[in-house]
Biopython code that builds the backbone (N, CA, C, O; Angstrom):
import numpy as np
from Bio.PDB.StructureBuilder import StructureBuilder

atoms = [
    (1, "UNK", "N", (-8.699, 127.861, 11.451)),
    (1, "UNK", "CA", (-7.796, 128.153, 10.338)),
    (1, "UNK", "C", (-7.762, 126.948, 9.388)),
    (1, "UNK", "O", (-7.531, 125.900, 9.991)),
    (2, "UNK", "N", (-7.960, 126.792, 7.832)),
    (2, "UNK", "CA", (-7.890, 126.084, 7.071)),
    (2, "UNK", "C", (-6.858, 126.104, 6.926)),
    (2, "UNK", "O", (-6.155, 127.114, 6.971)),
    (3, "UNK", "N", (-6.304, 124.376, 6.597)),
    (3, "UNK", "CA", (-4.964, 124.386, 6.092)),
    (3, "UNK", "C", (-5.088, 123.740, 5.095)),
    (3, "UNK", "O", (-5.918, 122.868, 4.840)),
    (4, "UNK", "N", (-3.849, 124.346, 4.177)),
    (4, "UNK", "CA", (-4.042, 123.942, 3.043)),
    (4, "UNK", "C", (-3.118, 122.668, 2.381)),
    (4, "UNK", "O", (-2.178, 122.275, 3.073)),
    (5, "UNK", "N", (-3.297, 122.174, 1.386)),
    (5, "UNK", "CA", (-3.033, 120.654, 0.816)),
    (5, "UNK", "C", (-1.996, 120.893, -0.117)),
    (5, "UNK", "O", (-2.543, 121.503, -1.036)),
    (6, "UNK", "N", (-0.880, 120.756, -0.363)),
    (6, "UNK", "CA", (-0.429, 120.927, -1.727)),
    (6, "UNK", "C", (0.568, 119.374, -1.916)),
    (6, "UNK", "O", (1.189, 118.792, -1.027)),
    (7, "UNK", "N", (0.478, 119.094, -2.998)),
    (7, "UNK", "CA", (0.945, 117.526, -3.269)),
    (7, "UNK", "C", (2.384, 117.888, -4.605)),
    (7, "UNK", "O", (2.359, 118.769, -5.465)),
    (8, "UNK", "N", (3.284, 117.064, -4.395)),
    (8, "UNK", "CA", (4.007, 117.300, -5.220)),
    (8, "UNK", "C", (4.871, 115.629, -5.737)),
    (8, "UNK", "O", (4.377, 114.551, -5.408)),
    (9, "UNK", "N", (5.608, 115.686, -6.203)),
    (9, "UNK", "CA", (6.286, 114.445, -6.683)),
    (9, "UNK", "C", (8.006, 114.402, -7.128)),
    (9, "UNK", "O", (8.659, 115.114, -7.891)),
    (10, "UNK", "N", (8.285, 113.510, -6.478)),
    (10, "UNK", "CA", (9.748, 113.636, -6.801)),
    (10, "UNK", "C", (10.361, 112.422, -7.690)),
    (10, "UNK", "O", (9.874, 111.293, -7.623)),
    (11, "UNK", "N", (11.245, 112.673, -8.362)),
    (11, "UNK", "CA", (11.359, 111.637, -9.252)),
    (11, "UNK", "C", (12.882, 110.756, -8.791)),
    (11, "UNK", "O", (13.916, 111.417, -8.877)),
    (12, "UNK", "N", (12.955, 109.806, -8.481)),
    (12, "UNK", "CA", (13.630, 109.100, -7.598)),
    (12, "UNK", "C", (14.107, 107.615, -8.694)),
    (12, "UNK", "O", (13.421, 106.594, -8.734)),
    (13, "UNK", "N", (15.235, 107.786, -9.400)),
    (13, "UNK", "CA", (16.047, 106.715, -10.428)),
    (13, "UNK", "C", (14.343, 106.363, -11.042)),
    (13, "UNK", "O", (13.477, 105.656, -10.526)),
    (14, "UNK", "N", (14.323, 106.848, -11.817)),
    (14, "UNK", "CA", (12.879, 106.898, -13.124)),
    (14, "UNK", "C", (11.993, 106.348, -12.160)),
    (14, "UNK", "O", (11.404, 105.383, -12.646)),
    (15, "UNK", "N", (11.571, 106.648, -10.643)),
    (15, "UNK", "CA", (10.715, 106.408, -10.031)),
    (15, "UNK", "C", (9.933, 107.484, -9.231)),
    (15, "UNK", "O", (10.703, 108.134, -8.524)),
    (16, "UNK", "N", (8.756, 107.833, -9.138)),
    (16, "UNK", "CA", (7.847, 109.084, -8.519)),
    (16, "UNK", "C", (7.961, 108.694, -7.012)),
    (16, "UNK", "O", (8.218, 107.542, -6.662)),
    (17, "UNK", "N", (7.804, 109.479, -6.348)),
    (17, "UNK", "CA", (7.168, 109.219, -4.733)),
    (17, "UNK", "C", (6.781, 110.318, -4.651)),
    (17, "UNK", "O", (7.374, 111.383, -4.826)),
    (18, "UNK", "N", (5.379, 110.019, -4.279)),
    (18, "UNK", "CA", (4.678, 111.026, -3.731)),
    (18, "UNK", "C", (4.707, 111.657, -2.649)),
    (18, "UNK", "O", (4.850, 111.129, -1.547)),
    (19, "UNK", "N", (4.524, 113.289, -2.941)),
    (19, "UNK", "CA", (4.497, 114.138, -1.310)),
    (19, "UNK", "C", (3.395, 115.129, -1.080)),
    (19, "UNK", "O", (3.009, 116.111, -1.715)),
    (20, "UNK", "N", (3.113, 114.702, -0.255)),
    (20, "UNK", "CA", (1.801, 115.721, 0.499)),
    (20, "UNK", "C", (2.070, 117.103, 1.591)),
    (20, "UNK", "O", (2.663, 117.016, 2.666)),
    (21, "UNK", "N", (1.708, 117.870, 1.238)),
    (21, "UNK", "CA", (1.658, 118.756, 2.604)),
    (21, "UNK", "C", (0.542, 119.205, 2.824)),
    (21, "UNK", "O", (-0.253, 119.658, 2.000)),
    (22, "UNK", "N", (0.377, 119.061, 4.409)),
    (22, "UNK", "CA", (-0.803, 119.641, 5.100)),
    (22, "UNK", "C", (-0.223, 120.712, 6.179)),
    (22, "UNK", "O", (0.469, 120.278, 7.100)),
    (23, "UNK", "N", (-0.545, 122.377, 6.060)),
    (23, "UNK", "CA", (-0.405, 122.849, 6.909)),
    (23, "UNK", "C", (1.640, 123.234, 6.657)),
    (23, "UNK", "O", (2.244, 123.698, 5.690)),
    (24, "UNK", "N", (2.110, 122.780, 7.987)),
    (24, "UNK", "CA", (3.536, 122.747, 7.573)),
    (24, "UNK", "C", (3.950, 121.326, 7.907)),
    (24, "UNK", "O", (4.975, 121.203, 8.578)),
    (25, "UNK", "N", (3.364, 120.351, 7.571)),
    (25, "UNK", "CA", (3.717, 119.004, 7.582)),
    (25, "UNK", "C", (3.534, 118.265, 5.978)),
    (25, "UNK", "O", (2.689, 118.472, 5.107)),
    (26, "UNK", "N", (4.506, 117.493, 6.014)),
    (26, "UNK", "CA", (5.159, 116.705, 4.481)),
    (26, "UNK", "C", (5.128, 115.103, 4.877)),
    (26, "UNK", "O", (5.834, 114.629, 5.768)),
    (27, "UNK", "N", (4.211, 114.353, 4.084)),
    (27, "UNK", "CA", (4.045, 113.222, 4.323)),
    (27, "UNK", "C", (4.399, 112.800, 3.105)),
    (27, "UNK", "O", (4.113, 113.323, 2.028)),
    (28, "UNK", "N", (5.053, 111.801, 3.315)),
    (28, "UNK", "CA", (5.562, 111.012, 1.938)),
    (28, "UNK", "C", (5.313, 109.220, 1.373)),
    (28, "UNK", "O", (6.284, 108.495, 1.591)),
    (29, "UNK", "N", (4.431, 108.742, 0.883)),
    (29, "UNK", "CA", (4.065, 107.736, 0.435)),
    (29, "UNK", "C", (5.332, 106.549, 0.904)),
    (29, "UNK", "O", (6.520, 106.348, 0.654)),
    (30, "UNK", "N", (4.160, 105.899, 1.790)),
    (30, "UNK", "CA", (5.403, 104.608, 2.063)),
    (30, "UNK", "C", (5.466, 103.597, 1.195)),
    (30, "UNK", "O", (6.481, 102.914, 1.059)),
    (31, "UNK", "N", (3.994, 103.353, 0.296)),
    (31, "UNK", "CA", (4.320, 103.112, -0.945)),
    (31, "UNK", "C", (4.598, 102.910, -1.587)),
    (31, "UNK", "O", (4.924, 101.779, -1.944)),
    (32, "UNK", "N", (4.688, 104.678, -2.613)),
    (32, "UNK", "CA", (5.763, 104.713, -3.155)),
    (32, "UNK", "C", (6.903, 103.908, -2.842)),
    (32, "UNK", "O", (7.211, 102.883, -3.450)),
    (33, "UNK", "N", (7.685, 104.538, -1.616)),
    (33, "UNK", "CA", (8.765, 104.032, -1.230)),
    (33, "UNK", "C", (9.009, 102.654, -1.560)),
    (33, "UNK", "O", (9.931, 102.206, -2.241)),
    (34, "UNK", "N", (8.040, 102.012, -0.975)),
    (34, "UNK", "CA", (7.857, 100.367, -1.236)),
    (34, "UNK", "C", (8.196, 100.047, -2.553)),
    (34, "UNK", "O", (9.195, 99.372, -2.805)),
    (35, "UNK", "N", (7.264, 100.581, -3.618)),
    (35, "UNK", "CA", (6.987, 100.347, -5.182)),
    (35, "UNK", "C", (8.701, 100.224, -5.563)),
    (35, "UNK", "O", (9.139, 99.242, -6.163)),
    (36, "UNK", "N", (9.519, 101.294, -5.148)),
    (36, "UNK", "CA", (10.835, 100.938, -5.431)),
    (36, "UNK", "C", (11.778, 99.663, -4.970)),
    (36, "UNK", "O", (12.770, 99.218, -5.547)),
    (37, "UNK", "N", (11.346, 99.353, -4.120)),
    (37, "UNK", "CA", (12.395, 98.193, -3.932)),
    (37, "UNK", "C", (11.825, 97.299, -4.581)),
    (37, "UNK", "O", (12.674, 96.750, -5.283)),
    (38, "UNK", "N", (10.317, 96.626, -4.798)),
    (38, "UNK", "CA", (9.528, 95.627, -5.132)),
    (38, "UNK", "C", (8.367, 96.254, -6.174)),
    (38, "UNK", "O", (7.468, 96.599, -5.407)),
    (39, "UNK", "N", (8.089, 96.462, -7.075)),
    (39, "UNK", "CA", (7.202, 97.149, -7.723)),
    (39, "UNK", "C", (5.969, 95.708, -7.644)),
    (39, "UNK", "O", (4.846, 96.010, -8.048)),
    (40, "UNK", "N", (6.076, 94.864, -7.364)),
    (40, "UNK", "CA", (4.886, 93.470, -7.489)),
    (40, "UNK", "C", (4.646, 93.401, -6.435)),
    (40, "UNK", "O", (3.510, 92.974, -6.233)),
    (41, "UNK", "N", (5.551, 93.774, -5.059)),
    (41, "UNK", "CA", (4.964, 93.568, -3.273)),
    (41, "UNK", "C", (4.719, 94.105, -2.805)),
    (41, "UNK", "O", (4.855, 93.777, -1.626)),
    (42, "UNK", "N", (4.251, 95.155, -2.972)),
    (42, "UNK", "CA", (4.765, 97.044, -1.795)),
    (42, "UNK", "C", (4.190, 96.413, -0.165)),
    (42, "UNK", "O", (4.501, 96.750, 0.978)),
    (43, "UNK", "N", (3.355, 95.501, -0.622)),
    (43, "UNK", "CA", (2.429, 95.164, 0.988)),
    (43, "UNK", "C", (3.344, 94.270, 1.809)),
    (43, "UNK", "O", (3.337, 94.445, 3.027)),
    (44, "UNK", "N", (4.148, 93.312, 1.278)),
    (44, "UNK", "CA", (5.231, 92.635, 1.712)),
    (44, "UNK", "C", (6.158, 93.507, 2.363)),
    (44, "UNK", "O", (6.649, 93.128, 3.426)),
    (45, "UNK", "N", (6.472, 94.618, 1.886)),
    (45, "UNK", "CA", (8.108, 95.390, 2.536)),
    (45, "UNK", "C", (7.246, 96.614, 3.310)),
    (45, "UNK", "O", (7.922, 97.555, 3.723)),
    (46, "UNK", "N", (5.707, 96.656, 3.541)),
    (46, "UNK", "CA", (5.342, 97.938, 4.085)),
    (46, "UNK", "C", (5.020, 96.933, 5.230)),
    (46, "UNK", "O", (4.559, 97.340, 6.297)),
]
sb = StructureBuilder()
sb.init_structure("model")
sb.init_model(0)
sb.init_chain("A")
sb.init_seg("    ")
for serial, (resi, resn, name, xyz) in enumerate(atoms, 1):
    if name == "N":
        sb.init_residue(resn, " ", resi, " ")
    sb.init_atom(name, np.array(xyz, "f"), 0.0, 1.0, " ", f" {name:<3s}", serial, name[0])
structure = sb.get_structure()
């Protein structure tokens, strides 16, 4: 059974985070997430 991909975006205080679904699973950019607290470190707070 192929599962399928659908990506979407939420907009979070004038900030995106990205969301993925595969199947019935929702993965969400840690990232993103990061990019919000630190937009210059994301690798520091991930």
């Amino acid at each position: 059974m192929k599962q399928e991909l659908v990506k979407t975006k939420l907009n979070l205080v004038n900030n995106k985070i990205s969301i993925m679904r595969v199947g019935n699973v929702d993965y969400i950019s840690i990232t993103d997430l990061a990019r919000y607290k630190d937009k210059d470190r994301t690798d520091y707070i991930i």
